[in-house]
N, C-alpha and C positions, 0 to 999 in steps of 0.2 A: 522390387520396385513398388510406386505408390499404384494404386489398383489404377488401370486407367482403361477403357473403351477403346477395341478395336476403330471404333469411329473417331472418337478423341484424340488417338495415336495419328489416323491417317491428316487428321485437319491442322495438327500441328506440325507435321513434317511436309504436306504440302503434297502424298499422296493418294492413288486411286487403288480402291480395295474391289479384288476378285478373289470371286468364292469362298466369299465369307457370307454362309446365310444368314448370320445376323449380327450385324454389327457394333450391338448391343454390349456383345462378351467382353468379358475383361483377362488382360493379363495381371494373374497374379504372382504370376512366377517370376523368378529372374529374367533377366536380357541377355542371351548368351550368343558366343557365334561359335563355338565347337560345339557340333552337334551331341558330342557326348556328355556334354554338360545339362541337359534338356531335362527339366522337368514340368510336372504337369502344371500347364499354365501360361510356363513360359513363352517371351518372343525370340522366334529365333531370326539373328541377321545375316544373312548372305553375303558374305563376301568375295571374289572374285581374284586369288592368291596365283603366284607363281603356279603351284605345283595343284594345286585343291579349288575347285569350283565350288564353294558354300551352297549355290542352287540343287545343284547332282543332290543332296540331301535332303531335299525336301516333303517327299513323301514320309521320308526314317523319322525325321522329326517331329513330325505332325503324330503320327502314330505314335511316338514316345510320350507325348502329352502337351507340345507344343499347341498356340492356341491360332498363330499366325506365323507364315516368313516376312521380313521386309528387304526386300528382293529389288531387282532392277528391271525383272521380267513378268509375266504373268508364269505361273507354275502348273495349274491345274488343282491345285491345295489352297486354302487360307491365305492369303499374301495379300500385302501393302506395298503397290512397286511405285519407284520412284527415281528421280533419272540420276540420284549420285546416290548409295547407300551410306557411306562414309559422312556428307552433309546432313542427311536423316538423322543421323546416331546423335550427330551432334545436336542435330535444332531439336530432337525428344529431350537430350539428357541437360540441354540448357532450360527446356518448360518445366522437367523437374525439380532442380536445384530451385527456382524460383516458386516451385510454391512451396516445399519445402521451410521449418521452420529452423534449420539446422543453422550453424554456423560455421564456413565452407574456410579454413586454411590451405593454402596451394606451398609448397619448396620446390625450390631450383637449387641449383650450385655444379661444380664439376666433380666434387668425389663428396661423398657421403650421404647421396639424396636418401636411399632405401633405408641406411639404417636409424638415421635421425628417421624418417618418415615412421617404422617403428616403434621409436621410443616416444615421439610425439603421441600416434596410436595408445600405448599401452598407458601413458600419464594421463591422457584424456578420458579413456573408456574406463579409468578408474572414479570417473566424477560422472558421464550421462554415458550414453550410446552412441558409440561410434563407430563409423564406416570410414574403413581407409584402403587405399592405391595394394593391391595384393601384389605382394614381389615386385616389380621391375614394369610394372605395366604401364608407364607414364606417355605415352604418344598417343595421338588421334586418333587411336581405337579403344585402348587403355583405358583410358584417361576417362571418357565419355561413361563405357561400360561399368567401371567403377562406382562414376557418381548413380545411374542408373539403378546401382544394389541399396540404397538408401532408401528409409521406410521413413511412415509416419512418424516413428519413435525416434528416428535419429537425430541427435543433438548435435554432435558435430561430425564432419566431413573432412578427412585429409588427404591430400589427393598432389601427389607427386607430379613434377612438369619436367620432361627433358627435353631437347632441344636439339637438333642438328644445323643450323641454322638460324638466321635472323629471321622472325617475323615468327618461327614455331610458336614459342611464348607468348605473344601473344594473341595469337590463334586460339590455343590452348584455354589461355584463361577469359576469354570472352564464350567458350561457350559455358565455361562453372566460374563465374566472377566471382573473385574470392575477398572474404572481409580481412584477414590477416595473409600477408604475402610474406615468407620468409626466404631471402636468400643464405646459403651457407658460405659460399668461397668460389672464385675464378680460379682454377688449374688447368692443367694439360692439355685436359681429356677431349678428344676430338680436334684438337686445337689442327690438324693436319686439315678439317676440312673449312674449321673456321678462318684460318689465317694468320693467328694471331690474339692474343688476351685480351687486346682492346675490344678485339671481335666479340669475343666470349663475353665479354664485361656488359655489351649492348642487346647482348641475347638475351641474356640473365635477368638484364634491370627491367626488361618489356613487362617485366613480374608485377616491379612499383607503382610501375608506370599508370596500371589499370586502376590503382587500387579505390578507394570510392576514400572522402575527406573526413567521414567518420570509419575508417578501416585504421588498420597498426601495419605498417613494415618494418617488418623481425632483419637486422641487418648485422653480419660479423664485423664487431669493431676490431678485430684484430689482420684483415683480410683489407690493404686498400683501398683498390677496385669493387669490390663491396661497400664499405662507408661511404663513396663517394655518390653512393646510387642515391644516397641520402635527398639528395638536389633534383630530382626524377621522381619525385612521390609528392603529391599533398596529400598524403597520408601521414599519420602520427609516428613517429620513427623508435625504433625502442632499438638498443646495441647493447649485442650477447659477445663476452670472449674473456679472454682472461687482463685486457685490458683495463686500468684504471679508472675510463673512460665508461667503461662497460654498467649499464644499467645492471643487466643478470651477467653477474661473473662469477670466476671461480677462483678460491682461495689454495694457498698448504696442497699444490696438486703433488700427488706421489701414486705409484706402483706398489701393490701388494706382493709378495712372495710369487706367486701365483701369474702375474701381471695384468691383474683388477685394477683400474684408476681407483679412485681414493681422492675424494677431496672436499672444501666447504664451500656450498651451494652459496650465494646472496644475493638476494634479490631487495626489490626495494620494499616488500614488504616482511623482508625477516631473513634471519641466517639456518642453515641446517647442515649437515652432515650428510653426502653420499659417499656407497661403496659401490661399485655394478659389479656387476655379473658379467657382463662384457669383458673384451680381453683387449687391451690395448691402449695409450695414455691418447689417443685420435680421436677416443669418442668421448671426453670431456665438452670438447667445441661440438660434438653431436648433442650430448646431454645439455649443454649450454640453451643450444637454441630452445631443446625442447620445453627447457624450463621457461624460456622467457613468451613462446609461444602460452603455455600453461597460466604461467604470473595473467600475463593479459585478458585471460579465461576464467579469471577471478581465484585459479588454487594459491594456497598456503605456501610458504617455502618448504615446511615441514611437510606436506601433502605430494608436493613435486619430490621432495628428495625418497619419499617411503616409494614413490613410485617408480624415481628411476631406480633406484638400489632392489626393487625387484625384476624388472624387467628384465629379459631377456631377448636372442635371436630370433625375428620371425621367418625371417628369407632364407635359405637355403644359401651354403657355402660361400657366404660371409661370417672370415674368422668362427668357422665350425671346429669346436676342440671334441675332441675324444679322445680319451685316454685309452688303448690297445690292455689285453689282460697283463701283455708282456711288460707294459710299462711307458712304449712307446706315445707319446704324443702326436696326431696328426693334425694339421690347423688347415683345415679345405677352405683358401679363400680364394676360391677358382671360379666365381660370378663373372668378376672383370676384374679391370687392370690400367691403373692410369700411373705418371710418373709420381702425385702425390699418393695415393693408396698404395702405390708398392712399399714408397718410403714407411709409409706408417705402418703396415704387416710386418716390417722387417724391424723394426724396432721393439713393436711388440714382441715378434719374436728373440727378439736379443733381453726382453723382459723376462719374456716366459723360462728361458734354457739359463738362466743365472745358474753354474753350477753342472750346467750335464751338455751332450753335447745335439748343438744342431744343425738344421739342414734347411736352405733354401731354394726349393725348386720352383723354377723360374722359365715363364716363358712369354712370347710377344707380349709388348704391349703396343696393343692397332691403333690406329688413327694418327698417328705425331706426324704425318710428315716428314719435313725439313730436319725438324726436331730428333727423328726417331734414333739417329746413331749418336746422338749426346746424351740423351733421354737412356738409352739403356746401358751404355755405357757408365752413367754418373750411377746407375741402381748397380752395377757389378763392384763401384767402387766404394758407395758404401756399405752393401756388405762385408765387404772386408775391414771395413773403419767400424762396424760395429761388432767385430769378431765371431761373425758366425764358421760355426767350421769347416760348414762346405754348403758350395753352390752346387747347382746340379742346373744346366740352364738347356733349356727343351725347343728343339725346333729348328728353325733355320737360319736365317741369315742375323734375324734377332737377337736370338738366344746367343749365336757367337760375338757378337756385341755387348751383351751381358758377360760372357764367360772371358772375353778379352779383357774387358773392367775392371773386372774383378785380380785379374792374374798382372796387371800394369798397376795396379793399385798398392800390389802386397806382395808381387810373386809369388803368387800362391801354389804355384804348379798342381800338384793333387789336392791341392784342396780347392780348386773347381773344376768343373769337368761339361764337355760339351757333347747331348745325346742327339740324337738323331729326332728320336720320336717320346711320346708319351708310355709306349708298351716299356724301350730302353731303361727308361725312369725309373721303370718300377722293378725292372730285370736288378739295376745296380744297387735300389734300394735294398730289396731283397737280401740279397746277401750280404749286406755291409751295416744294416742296421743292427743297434744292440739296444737292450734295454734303457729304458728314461733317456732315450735321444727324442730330440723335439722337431718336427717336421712342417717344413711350411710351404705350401701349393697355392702357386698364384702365380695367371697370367691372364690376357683377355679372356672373354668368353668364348671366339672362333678356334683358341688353342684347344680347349675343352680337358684340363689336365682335372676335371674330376674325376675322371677314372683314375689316374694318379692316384688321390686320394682314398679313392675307393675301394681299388685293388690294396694298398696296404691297410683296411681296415678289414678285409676279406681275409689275408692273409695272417692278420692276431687273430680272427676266428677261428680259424683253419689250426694254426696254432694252439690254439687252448682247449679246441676239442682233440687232436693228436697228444695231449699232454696228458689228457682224461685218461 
């Protein structure tokens, strides 16, 4: 964070500081609220969780080299209390953004916030300094903490927004008002608590909504409910897709051997050539936005393409390859799980196994609703329409909804199969896998099938030193 005064800190949040003998001191450190994150300097913030009292820790933090808590109570240690912790976080990490000389991008969308937010990351930090949203951290703790990791030196800011609800959003982005707002796409995801896409559509746009009349909204021309947010912004509108229509689009898109997108960048200031690193033809419209955020950031076409064509995964099991000694491929895309990210894992996967045989194991995907028995149903059916060789669908009343899909689709009889649990998964994998078969894990995140993944990454180990 930017150096700032225990005193500073209390007068912008609006509280009163006990036992702090001088209030002079600065936090140099991070803003952390897991105490195990604590280094010397840092403020640490108190939160008040289901299962963890943030306070209980206040003594351990202070001795780790914390310089203050910002607490709700008085402690007997350094603290700044104040009567909502959670409002504090925000009205600090809003005084910072603002003096701040950075330039703050915010994304929304229903599937692909984290790894666009990524490739966004890695094309920008190749031109200044950048601080971006870590993994998945984008809600009203996230979010705030984030922006709060930002120094004098940062040039730009990107900072993930999700939403459960109407009004998140813009909640969200009024405490880091952002000058570029980029929506990706309305899907599924959640749609069980939204009600409905229209729902989601008015979630999502609260993004444009904010945005200041010299700002840019980054909008998918290929995504309706997206374009129309167009009318929601006095903001300068700029449209990423493979549309014709599309400012930054993409040319010649194709899959490499491998199932690398492959394709020609255009922007309006020049054309170039990407290959990524990434695995699946889904993150083009990922790579899309990132360029068009980029173009607006003043880079090259040639600049953006050398940059997505290095980048790589930052977030943990999203589309995770490793390749086994034995040969075997594992794809852990076991983060989460919506009706469009399923499709697009399982396509990719039907890229990657051109040729050898694979497998898609499959479990809930949370929040649909209404939706839920069509929803996973239609993923068991095309599975089968993209010829994978076997489902493997994990769990309960879901997964047999998957596995039903799948076998009304194609009669597949053994070629899908319904487990019980995640351990089962791994029990049938086990003995059925052969060399160069390709393996694909993906369901919510409450299913938790990375141990799935995990356990057969344990198991080529185990493997290859048995071989030794």
């Amino acid at each position: 964070m930017i150096a700032l005064s225990l005193a500073e800190i209390a007068a912008v949040v609006g509280g009163q500081t006990y036992d702090i003998p001088d209030p002079a001191v600065q936090v140099t450190g991070p803003v952390v609220k897991d105490s195990r994150e604590v280094e010397s300097g840092s403020l640490f913030v108190a939160f008040v969780g289901e299962r963890v009292d943030g306070h209980d820790f206040a003594e351990a933090v202070i001795e780790a080299g914390a310089v203050a808590v910002l607490a709700s109570r008085p402690l007997g240690v350094p603290a700044i209390v104040v009567a909502d912790v959670q409002a504090a976080l925000g009205a600090l990490a809003r005084h910072v953004v603002e003096r701040l000389g950075a330039t703050l991008v915010a994304l929304t969308g229903s599937a692909g916030k984290t790894s666009t937010k990524d490739l966004i990351a890695q094309v920008l930090r190749s031109k200044a300094p950048t601080v971006f949203t870590p993994g998945s951290l984008n809600n009203e703790i996230g979010l705030p903490l984030t922006a709060l990791s930002a120094t004098e030196e940062t040039r730009f800011l990107v900072l993930e927004m999700g939403a459960r609800g109407i009004g998140h959003i813009r909640y969200l982005a009024d405490l880091t008002p952002p000058k570029i707002g980029l929506v990706l796409n309305v899907g599924s995801a959640h749609i069980g608590e939204f009600g409905g896409r229209e729902q989601i559509a008015q979630a999502k746009g609260e993004l444009v909504e904010g945005l200041p009349e010299d700002g840019t909204a980054v909008l998918n021309a290929d995504d309706p409910l997206v374009r129309a947010m167009a009318s929601r912004t006095k903001a300068r509108v700029i449209l990423f897709g493979e549309s014709d229509e599309a400012d930054v689009r993409a040319e010649n898109v194709r899959l490499t051997e491998t199932g690398q997108p492959s394709f020609s960048l255009r922007t309006p200031s020049g054309c170039s050539d990407v290959t990524m690193r990434l695995y699946g033809e889904h993150h083009v419209s990922n790579a899309l936005a990132a360029a068009a955020v980029a173009h607006e950031l003043g880079m090259s076409a040639d600049e953006i393409a050398r940059a997505l064509s290095e980048a790589g995964s930052l977030s943990r099991w999203r589309m995770e390859v490793t390749e086994r000694p034995d040969g075997v491929t594992v794809v852990n895309d076991a983060y989460n799980a919506n009706p469009e990210s399923m499709r697009a894992a399982l396509r990719a996967l039907a890229a990657m196994g051109r040729g050898r045989r694979t497998w898609a194991v499959l479990g809930q995907m949370a929040e649909l609703g209404d939706e839920a028995l069509a929803e996973h149903d239609a993923v068991g059916r095309l599975a089968v329409r993209l010829n994978v060789s076997k489902l493997v669908a994990v769990g309960g009343r879901e997964a047999s909804w998957l596995q039903l899909g799948a076998y009304n689709e194609g009669s597949w009889g053994e070629e899908s199969v319904h487990v019980s649990d995640a351990q089962a998964a791994v029990d049938l994998l086990r003995s059925e896998l052969r060399p160069g078969d390709v393996v694909l894990v993906k369901a919510s995140r409450s299913v938790g099938l990375e141990r799935v993944a995990q356990a057969l990454l344990d198991s080529g180990a185990e493997s290859e030193v048995a071989a030794r």
